[in-house]
Structures are given as C-alpha cells and as structure tokens.
N, C-alpha and C positions, 0 to 999 in steps of 0.2 A: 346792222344788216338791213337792206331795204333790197325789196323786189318791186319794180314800177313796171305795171302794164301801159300800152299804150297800143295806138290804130284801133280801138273803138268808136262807133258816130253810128248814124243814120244812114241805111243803105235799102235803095227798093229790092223788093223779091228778083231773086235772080241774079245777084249781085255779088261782087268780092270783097271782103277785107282780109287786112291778114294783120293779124296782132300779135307785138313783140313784147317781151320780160324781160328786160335787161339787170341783172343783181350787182349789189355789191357790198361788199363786206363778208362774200363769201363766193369760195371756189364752184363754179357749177359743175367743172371737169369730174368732180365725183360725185356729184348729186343725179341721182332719179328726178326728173322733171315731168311733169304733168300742167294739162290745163282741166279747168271745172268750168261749172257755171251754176249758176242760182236765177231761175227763171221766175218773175213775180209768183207771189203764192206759193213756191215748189221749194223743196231743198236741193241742196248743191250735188253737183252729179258731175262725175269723171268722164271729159269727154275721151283726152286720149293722155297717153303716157311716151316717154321714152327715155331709155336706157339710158347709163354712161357710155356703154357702147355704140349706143347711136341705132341702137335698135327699137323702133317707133311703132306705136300700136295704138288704132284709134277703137278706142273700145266702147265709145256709144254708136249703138247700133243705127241709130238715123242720119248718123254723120258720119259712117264708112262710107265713100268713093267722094265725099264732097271736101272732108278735114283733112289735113295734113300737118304733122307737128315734127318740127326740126328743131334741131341746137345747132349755136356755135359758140364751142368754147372758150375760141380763142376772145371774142365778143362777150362771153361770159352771158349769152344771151338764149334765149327760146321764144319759140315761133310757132303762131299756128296760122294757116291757110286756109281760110274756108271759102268756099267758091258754093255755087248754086244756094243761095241763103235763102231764109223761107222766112216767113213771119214766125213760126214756133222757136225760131234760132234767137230768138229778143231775150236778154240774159246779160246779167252780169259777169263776164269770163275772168276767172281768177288764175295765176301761176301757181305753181307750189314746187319747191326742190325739196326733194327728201335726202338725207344725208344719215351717216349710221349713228350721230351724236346731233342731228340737227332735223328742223320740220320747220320752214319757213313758208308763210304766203304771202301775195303781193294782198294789194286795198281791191283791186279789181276794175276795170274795164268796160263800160258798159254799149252793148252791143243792141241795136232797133235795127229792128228788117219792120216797112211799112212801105206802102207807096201814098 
C-alpha cells in the first residue's frame, strides 16, 4: 500500500497550492480520509477530514474559509486546496485513509509559504 502526496513547494503569502494523495494498494471509496500537518517544533494536527460520503469538514480552525478537502474516487485520490496561505501554514502535510481494518499515511509533502 503506498499513499504519495504531492503539489507541495515554495509559495509567497497570499498564494495557492493545492495538494493531491493519490493510493494504491487500497480502495479509498471506503476509507475516511484526512489531511494533517507537522509544523517545525510542533506536533502533527488535523487540518481537515472527509467522509466516504463525500462529506468534508475543515476542522482546524485557522484554515476554515481558506482549506478545502475533496476526493475522487474514481482517481482513488484526495485533495486539499488552500488558498490565502500565510507563513504559519509552512508544515509538512500528510494524507491519511482510515478504513475499519486499515490506518494508512502518506511520507508527507512539504509546504513553505515565505516571500
């Protein structure tokens, strides 16, 4: 099983990327997916989740109206959109699919907002 993030780099304040998880060796159609992140010094923190159902929920609070997290399953894929990036958003961003028999993470992504 392998999950590869990828669209992480160098982005000045104020700026977009959007980073993708693509798996394989496993269904995402039934997995709960999420992304994290590990910000130098700091431990790994949940920014958002979403459903099998396709019900998404950005659940760190500094990054409601800026994050947005989608799937596609038929891509076997997950997505996050962050727009308005700040310098404090510099972090490692990890995937993770949860499954009722499974707990997989990607290696991680790493994300710099600087100018």
């Amino acid at each position: 099983v392998q999950l590869v993030e990828s669209g992480g780099g160098l982005v000045a304040p104020g700026g977009s990327l959007r980073l993708s998880c693509v798996a394989s060796g496993v269904t995402f159609a039934v997995a709960a997916l999420s992304w994290h992140r590990q910000a130098p010094g700091k431990g790994r923190e949940l920014v958002a989740r979403i459903g099998w159902g396709g019900d998404a929920i950005t659940e760190m609070e500094s990054a409601k109206g800026r994050f947005t997290i989608s799937r596609d399953n038929t891509k076997n894929a997950v997505y996050l959109q962050m727009n308005d990036l700040k310098p404090e958003d510099t972090a490692v961003y990890y995937c993770r699919a949860l499954g009722l028999d499974f707990d997989y993470w990607g290696k991680g992504t790493l994300v710099t907002i600087s100018s």
